[in-house]
Backbone of each chain as ProteinMPNN parsed JSONL, in Angstrom:
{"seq_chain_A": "XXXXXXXXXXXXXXXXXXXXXXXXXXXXXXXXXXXXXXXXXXXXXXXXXXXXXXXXXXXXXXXXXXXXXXXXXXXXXXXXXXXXXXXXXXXXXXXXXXXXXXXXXXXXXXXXXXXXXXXXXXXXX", "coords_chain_A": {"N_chain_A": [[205.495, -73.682, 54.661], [202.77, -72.912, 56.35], [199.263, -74.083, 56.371], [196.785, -72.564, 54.379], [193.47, -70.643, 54.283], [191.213, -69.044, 51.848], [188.54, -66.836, 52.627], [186.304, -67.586, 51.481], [186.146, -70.143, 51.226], [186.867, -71.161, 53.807], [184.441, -70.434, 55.125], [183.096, -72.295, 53.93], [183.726, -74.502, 54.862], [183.348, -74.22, 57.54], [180.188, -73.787, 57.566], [179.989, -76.455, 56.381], [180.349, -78.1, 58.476], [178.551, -77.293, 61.056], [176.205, -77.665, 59.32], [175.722, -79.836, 59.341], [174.443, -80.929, 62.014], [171.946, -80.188, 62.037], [171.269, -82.739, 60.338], [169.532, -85.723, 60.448], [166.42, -87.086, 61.804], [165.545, -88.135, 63.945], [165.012, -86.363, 66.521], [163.561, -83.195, 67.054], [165.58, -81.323, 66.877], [169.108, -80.678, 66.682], [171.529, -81.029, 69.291], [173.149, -79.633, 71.861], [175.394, -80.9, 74.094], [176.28, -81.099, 78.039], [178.831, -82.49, 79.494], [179.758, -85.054, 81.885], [183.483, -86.056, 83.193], [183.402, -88.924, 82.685], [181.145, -88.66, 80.9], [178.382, -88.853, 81.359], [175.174, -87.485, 80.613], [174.667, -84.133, 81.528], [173.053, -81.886, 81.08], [170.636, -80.782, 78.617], [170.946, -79.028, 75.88], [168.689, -77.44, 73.271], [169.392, -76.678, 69.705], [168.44, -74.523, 67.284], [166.175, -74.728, 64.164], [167.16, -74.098, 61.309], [170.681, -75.139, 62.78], [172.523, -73.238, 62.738], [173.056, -70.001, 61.548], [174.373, -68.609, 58.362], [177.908, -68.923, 57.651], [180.056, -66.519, 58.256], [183.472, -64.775, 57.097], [184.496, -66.863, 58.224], [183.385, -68.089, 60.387], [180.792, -69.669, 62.107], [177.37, -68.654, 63.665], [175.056, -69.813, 65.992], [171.981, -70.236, 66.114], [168.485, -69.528, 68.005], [169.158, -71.208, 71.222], [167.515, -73.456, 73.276], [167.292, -73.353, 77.009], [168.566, -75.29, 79.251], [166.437, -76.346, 81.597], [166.203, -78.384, 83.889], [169.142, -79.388, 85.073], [171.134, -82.288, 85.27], [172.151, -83.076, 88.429], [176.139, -82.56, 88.91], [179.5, -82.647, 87.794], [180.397, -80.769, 84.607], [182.646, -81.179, 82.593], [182.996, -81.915, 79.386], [182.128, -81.426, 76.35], [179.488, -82.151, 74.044], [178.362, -81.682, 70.596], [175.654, -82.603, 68.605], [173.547, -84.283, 66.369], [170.173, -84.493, 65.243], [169.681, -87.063, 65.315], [171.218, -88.096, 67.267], [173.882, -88.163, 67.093], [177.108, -87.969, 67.485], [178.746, -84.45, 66.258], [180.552, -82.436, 67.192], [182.781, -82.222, 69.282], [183.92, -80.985, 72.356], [185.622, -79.15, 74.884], [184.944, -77.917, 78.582], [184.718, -75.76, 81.081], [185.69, -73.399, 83.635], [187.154, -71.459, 82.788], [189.381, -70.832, 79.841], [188.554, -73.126, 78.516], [186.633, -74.409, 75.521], [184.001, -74.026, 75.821], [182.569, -72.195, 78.217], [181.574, -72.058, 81.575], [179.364, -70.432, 83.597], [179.616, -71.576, 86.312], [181.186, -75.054, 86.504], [180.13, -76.429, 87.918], [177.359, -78.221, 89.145], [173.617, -78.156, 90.353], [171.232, -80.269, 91.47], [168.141, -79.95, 88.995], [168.71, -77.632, 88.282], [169.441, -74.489, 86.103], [170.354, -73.818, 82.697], [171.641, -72.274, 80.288], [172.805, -71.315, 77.529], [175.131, -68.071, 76.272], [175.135, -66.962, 73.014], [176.896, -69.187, 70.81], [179.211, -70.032, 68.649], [181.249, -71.626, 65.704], [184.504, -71.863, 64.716], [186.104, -72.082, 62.169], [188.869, -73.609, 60.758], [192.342, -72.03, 59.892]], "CA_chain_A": [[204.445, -72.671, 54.823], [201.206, -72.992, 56.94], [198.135, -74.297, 55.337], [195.804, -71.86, 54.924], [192.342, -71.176, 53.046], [190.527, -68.247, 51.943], [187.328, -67.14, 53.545], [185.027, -68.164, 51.05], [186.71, -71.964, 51.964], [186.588, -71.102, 55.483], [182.807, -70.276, 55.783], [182.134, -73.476, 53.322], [184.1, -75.605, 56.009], [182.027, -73.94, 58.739], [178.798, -74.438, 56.994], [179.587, -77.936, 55.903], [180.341, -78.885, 59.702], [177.799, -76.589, 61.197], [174.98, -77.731, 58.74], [175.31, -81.511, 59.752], [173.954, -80.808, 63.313], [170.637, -80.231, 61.246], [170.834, -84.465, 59.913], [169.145, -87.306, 61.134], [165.314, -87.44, 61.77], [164.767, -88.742, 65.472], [164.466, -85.461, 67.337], [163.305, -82.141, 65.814], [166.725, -80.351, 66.161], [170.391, -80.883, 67.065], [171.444, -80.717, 70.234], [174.894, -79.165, 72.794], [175.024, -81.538, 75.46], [177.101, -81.231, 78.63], [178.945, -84.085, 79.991], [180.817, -85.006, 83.023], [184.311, -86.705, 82.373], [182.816, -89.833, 81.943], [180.011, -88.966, 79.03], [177.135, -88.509, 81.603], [174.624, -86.223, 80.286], [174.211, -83.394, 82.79], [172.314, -80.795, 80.993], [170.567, -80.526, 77.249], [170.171, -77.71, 74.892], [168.5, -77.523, 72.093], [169.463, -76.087, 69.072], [166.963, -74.191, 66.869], [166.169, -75.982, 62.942], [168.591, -74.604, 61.423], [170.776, -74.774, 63.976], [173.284, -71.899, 62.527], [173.368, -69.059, 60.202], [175.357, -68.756, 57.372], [179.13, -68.191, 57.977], [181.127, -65.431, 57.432], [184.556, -64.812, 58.052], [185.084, -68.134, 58.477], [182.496, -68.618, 61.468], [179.022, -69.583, 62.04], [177.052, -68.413, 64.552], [174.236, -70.438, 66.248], [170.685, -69.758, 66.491], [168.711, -69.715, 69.572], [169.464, -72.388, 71.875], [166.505, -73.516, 74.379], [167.485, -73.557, 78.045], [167.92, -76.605, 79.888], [165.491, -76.454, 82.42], [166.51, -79.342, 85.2], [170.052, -79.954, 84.912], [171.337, -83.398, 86.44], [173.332, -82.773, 89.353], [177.336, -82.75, 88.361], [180.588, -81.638, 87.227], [180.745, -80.941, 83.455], [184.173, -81.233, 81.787], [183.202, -82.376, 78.219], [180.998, -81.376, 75.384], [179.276, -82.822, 72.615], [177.008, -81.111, 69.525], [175.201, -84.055, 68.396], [172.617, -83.961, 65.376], [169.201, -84.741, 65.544], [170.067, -88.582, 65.473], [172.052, -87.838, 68.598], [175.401, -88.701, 66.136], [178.512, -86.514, 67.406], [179.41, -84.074, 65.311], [182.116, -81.712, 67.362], [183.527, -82.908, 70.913], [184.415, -79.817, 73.206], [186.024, -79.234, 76.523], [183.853, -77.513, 79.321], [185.24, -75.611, 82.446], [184.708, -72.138, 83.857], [187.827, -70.219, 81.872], [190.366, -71.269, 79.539], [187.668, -74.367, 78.086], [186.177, -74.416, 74.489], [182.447, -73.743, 76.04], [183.104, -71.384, 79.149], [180.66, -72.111, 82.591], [179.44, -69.483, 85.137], [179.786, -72.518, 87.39], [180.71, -76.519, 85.859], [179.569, -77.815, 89.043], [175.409, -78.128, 88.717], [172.676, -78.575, 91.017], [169.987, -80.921, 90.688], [167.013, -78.905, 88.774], [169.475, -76.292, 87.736], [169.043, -74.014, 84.697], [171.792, -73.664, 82.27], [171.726, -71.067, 79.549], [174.02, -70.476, 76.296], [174.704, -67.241, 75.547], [176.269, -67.234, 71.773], [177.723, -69.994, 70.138], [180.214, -69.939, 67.265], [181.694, -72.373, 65.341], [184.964, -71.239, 63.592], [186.882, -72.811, 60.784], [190.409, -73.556, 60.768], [192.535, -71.043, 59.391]], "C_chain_A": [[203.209, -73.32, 55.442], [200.059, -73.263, 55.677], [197.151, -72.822, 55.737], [194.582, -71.755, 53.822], [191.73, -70.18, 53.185], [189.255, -68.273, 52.026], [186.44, -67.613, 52.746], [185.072, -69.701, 51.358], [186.392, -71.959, 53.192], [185.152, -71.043, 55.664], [182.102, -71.492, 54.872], [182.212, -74.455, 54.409], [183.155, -75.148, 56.927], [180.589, -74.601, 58.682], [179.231, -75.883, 56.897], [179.773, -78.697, 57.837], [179.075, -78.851, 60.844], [175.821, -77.412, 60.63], [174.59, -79.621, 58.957], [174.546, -81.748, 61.265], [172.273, -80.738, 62.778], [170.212, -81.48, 60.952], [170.374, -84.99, 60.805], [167.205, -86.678, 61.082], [164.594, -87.85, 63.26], [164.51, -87.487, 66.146], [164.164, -84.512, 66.177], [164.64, -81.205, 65.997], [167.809, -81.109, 67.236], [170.407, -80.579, 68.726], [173.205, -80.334, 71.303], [174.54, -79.954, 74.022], [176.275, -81.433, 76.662], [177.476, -81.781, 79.117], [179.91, -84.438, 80.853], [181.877, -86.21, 82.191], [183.546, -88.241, 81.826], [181.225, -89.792, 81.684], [179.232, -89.152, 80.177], [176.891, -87.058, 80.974], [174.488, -85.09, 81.231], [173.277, -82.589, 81.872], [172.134, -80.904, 78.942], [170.06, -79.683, 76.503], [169.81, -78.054, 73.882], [168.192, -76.937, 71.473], [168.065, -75.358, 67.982], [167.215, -75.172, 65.757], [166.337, -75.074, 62.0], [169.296, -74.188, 62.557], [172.026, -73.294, 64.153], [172.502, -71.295, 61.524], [174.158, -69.205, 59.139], [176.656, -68.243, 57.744], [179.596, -67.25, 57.298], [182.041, -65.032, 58.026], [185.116, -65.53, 58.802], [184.389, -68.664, 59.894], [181.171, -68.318, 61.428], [178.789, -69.483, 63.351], [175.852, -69.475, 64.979], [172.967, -69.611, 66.491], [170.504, -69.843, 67.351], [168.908, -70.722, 70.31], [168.591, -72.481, 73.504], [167.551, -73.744, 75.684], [167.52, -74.895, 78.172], [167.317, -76.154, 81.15], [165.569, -76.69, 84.1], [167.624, -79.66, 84.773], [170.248, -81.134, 85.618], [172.492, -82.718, 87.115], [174.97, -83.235, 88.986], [178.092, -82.015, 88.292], [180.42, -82.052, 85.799], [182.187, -80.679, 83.239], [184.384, -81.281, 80.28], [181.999, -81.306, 77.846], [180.45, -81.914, 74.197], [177.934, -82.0, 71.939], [176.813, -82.083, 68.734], [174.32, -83.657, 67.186], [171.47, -84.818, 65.706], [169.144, -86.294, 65.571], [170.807, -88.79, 66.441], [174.128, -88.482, 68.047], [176.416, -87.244, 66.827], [178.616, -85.736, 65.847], [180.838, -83.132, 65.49], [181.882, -82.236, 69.091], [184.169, -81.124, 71.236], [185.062, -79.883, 74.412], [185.102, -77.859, 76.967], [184.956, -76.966, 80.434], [184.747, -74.257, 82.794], [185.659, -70.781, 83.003], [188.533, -71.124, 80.902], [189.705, -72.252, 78.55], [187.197, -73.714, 76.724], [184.868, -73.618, 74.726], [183.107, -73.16, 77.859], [181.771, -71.265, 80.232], [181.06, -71.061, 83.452], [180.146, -70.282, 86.497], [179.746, -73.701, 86.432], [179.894, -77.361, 86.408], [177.993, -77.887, 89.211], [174.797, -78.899, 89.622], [171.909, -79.771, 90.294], [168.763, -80.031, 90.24], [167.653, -77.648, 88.684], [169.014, -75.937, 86.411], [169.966, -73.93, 83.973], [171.196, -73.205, 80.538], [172.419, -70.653, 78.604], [173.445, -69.009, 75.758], [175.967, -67.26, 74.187], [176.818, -68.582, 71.756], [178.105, -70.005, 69.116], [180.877, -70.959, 67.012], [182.777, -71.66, 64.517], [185.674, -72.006, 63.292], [188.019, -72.419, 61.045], [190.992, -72.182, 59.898], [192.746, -71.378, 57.814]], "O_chain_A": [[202.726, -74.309, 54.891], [200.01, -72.831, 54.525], [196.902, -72.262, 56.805], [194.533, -72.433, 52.796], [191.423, -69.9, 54.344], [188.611, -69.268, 51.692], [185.552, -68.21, 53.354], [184.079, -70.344, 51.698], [185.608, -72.792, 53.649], [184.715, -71.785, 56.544], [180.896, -71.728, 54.945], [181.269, -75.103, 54.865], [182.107, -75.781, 57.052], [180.042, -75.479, 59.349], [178.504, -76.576, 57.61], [179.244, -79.757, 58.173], [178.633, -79.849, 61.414], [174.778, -77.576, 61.261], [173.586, -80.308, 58.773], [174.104, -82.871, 61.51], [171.475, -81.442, 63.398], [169.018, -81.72, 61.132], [170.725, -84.801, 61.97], [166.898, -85.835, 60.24], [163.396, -87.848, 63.544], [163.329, -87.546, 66.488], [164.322, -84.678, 64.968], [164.734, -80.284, 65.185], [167.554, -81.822, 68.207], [169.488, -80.013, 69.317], [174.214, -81.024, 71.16], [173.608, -79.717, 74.791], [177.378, -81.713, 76.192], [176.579, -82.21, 79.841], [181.049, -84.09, 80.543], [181.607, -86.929, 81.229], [183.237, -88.475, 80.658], [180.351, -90.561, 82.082], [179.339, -90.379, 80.193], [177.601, -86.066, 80.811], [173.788, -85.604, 82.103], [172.189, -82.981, 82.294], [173.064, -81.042, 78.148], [168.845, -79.52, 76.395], [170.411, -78.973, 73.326], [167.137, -76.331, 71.657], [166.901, -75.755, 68.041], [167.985, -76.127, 65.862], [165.235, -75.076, 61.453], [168.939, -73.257, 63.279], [172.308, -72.617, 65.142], [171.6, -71.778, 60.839], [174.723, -70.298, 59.133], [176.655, -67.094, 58.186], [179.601, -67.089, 56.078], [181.97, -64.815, 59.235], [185.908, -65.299, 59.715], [184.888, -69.641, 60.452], [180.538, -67.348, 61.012], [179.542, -69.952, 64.204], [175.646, -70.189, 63.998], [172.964, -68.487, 66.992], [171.406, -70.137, 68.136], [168.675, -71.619, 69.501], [168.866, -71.86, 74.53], [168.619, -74.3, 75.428], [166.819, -75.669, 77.521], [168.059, -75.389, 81.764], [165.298, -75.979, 85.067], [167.469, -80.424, 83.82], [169.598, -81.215, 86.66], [173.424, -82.064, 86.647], [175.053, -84.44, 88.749], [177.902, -80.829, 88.562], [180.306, -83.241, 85.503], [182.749, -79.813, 83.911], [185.434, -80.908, 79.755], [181.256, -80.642, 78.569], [181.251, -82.1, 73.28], [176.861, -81.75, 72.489], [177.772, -82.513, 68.093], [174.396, -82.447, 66.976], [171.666, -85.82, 66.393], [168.075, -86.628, 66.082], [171.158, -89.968, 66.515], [175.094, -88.981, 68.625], [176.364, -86.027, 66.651], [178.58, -86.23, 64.72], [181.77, -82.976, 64.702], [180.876, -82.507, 69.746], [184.702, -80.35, 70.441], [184.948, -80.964, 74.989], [184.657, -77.009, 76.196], [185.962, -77.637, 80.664], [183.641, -73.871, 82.416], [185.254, -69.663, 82.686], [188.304, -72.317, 81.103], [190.361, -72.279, 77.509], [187.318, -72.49, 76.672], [184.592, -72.668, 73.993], [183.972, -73.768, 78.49], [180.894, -70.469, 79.896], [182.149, -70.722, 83.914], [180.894, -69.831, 87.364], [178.816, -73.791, 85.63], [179.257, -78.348, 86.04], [177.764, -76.79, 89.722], [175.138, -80.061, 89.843], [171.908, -80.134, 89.118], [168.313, -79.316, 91.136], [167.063, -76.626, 89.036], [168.383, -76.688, 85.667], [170.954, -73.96, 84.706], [170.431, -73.877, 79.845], [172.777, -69.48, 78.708], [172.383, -68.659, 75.243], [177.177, -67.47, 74.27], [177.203, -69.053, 72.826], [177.192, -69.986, 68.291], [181.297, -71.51, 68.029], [182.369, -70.887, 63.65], [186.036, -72.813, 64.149], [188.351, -71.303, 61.446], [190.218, -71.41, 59.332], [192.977, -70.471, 57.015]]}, "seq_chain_B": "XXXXXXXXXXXXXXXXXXXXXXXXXXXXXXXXXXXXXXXXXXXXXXXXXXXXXXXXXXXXX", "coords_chain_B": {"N_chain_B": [[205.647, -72.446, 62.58], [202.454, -71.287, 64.135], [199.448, -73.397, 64.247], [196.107, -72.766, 62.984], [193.514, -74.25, 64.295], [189.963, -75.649, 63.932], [187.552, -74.412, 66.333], [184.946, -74.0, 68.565], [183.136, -71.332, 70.849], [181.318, -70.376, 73.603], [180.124, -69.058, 75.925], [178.624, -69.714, 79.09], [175.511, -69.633, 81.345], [174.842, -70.521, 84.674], [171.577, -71.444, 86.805], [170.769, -71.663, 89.62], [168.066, -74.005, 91.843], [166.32, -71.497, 92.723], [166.596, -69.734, 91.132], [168.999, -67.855, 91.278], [171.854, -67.005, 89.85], [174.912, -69.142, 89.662], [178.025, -68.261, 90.017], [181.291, -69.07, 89.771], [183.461, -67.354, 89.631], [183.426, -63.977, 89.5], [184.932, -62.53, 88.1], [185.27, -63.611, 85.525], [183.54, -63.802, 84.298], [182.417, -62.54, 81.279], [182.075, -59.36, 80.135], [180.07, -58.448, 78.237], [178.184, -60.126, 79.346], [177.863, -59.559, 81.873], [177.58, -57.091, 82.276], [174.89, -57.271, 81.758], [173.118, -58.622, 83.771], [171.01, -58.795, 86.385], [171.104, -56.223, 89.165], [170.593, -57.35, 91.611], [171.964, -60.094, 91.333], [174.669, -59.943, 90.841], [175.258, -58.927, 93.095], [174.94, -61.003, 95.159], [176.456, -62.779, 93.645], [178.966, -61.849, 94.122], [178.9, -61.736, 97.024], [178.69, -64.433, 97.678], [181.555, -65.651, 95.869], [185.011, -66.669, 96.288], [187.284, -64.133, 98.407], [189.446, -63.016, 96.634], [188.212, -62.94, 93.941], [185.84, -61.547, 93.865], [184.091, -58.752, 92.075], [184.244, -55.592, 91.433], [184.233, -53.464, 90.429], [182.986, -50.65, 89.448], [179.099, -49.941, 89.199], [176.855, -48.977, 86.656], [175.207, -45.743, 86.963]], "CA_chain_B": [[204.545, -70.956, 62.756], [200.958, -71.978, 64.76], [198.48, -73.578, 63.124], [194.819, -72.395, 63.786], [192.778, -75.447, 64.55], [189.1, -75.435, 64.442], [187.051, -74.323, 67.298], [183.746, -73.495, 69.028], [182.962, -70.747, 71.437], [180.05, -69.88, 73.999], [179.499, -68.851, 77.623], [176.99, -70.562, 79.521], [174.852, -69.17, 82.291], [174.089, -71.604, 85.198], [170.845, -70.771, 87.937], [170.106, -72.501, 90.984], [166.672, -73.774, 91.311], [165.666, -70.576, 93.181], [166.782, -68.714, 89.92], [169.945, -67.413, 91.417], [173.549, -67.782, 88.981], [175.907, -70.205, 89.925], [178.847, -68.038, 89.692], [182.486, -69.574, 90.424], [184.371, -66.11, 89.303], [182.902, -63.352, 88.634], [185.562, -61.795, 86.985], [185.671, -64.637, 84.463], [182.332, -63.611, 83.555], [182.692, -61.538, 79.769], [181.598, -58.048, 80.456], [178.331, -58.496, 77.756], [177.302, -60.796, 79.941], [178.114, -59.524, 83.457], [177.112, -55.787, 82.63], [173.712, -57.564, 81.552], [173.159, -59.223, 84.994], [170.57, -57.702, 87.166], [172.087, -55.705, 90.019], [170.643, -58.797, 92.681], [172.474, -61.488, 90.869], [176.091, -59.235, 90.767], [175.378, -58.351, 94.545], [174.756, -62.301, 94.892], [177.642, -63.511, 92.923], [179.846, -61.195, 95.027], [179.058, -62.079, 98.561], [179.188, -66.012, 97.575], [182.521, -66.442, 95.675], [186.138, -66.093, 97.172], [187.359, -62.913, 98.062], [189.821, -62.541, 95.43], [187.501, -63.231, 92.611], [185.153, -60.235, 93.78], [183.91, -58.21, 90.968], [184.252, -54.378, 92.091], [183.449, -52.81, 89.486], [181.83, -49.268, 90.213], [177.932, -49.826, 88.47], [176.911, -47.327, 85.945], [173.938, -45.285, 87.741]], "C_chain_B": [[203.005, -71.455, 63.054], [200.381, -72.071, 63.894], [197.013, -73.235, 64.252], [193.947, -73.214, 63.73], [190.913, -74.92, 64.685], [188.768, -75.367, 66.082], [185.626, -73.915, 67.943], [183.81, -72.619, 70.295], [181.751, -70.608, 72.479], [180.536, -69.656, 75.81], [178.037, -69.385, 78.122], [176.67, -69.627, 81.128], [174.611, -70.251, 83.391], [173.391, -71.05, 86.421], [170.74, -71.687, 88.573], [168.387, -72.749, 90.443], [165.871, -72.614, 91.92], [166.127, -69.525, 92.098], [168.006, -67.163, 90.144], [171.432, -68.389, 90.71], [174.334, -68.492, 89.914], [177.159, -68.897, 89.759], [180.774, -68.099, 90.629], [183.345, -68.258, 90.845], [183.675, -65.206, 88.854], [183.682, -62.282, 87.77], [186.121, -62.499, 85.8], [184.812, -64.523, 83.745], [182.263, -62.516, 82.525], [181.438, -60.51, 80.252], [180.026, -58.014, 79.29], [177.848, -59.06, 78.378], [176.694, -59.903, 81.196], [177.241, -58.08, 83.602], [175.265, -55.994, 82.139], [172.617, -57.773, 82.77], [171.93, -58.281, 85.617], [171.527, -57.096, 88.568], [172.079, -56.469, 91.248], [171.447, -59.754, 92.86], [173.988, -60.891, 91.039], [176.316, -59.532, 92.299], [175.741, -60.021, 95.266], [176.098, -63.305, 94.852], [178.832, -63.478, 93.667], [180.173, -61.876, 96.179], [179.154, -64.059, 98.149], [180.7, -66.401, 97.226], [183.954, -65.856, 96.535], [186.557, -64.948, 96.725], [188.066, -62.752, 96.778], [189.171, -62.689, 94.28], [186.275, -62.382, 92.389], [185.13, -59.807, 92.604], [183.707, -56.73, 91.59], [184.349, -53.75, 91.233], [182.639, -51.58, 89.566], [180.726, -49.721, 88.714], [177.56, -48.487, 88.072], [175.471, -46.667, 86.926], [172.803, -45.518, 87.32]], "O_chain_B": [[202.405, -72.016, 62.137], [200.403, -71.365, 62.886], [196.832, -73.334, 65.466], [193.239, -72.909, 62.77], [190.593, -73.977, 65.41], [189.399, -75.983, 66.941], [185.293, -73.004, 67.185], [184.638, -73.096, 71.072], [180.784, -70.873, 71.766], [181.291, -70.305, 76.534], [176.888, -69.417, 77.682], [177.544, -69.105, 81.82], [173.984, -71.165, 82.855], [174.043, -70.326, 87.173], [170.584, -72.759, 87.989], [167.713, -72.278, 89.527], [164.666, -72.667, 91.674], [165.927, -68.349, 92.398], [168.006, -66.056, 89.605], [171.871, -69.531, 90.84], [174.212, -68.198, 91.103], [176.778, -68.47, 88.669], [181.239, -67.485, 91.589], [183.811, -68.052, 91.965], [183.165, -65.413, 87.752], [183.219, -61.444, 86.996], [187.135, -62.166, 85.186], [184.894, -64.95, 82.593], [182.01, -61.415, 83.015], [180.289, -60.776, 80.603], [178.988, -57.513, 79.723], [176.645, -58.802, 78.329], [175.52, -59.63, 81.444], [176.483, -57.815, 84.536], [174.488, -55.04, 82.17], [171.507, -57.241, 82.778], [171.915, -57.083, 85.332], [172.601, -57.626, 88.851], [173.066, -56.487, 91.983], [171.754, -60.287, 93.926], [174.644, -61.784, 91.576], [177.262, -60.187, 92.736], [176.806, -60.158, 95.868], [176.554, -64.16, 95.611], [179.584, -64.42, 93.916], [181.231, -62.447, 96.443], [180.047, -64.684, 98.721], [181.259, -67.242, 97.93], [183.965, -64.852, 97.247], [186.509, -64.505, 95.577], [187.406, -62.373, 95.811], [189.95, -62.455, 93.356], [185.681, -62.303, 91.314], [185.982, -60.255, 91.836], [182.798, -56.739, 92.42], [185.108, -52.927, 91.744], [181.441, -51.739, 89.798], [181.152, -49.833, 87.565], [177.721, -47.391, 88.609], [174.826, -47.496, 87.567], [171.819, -45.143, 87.957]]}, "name": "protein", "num_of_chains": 2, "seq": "XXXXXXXXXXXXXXXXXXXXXXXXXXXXXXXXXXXXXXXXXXXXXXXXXXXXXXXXXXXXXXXXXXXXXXXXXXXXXXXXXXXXXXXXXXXXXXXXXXXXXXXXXXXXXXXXXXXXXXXXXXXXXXXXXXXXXXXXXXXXXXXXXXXXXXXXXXXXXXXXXXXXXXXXXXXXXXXXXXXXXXXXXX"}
């Protein structure tokens, strides 16, 4: 039989993964960074303080998430949500369909803007 | 029988620096977004990406 875990488990797992993007002390909030295959930064958002809601239904939603501004010129492929200590906390894939985090365009100007709308975190089943 | 693995979700927006979208596909673009769009940036999106990836779409009035 499949593992599985009812939602009040599911939205603790959320929260407990979710609510670590909040740790550390060096910046004032977490941050979604986008990153060409090799781990250049191209573009950085940043999360609000906290940086979700409370889950329910086994997913958390994210608060607002500032623009980046000036993107560096690139292809993104990767992602990383880092915590205010810039510590990984979830690794993503990046592309324009099909990807974890879903681009109008991966490929980015220099001094580009780049924009999340929604982010969700959801918990295994 | 599949197992359901964590995951994260989002759509991202990307503008030029003249504050025109980047858009590869615009029929890849999720309809909350797309029907958000001003009617410049659609018109925009259109005439830039390849034909088949047009968005034709009749706009509501």
């Amino acid at each position: 039989m499949t593992v599985t875990h009812p939602t009040v488990v599911r939205n603790s797992i959320a929260d407990g993964v979710v609510d670590q993007i909040d740790g550390g002390t060096t910046n004032a909030t977490g941050q979604l960074i986008l990153r060409t295959a090799g781990d250049v930064a191209l573009a950085t958002l940043n999360f609000s303080n906290p940086a979700f809601g409370d889950a329910a239904a086994g997913v958390a939603t994210a608060a607002s998430i500032t623009d980046e501004s000036s993107a560096t010129a690139g292809t993104s492929t990767k992602c990383t949500l880092e915590d205010r200590d810039n510590t990984t906390i979830v690794n993503g894939s990046v592309g324009t369909s099909g990807e974890d985090i879903n681009l109008s365009s991966n490929v980015f100007g220099a001094g580009d803007t780049v924009s999340v709308t929604a982010l969700t975190y959801t918990a295994p089943a | 029988m599949q197992k359901t693995k964590a995951k994260i979700s989002a759509y991202v927006m990307v503008y030029d620096k003249d504050g025109m979208p980047r858009i590869d596909n615009p029929l890849s673009v999720p309809d909350t977004v797309w029907d958000k769009l001003p009617k410049e940036h659609k018109d925009w999106a259109n005439a830039q990406c390849k034909p088949e990836f047009k968005r034709l779409k009749q706009e509501m009035s």
